[in-house]
C-alpha positions as CSV (number, residue, x, y, z in Angstrom):
1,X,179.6,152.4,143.0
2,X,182.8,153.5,144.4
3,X,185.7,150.9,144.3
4,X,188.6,150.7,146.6
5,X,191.8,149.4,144.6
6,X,193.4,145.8,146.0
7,X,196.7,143.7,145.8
8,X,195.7,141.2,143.0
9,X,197.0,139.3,140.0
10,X,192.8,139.0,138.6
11,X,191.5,141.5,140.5
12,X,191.8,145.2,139.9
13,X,189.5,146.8,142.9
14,X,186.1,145.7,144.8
15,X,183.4,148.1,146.3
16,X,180.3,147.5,148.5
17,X,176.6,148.6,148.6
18,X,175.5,148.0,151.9
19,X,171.8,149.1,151.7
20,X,171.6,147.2,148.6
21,X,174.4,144.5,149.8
22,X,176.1,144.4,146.6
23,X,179.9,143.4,145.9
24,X,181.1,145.0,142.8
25,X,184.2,143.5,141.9
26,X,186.7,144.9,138.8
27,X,188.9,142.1,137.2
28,X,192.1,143.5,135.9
29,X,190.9,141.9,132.4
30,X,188.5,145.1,132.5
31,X,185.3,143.2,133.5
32,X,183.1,144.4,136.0
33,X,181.0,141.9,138.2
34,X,178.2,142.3,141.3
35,X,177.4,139.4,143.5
36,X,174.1,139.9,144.9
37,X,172.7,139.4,148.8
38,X,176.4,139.3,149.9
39,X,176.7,140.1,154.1
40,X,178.9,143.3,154.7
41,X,181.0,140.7,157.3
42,X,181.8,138.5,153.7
43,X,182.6,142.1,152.5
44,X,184.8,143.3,155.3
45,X,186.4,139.1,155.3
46,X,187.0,139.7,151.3
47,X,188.8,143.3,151.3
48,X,191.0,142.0,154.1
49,X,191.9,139.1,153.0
50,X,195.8,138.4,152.0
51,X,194.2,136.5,148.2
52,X,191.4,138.0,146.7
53,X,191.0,135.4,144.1
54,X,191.1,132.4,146.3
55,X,189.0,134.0,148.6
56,X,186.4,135.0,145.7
57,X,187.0,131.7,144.0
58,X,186.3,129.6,147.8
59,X,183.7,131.7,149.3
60,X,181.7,134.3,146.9
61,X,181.6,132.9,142.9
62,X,179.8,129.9,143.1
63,X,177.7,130.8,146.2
64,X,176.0,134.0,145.4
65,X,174.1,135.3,142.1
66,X,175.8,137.6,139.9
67,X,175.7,139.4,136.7
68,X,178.5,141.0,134.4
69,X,178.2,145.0,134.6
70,X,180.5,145.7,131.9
């Protein structure tokens, strides 16, 4: 999945799947992440947003399923 490099102390870049409505996100540790079932609005709010982390941290970690990619 292509990722789009963001502004971020934790986070390195974030892409989106929108037929399979997959966030990918890259932590600048290295780590790769997908959140599952995520809207391409909560996408769109995410990448525009002026903190990354607090926005994944508030609205995306603890609300949608997950699974480290790498």
């Amino acid at each position: 999945m292509y990722r789009t490099p963001v502004s971020s102390s934790n986070i390195c870049s974030i892409g989106y799947d929108s037929a399979l409505s997959i966030l990918e996100v890259e932590f600048t540790s290295g780590d790769v992440y997908q959140y599952f079932d995520v809207s391409e609005n909560l996408y769109q709010q995410f990448f525009n947003t002026s903190s990354h982390g607090q926005f994944l941290n508030d609205h995306i970690r603890y609300n949608y399923r997950y699974q480290k990619v790498s």
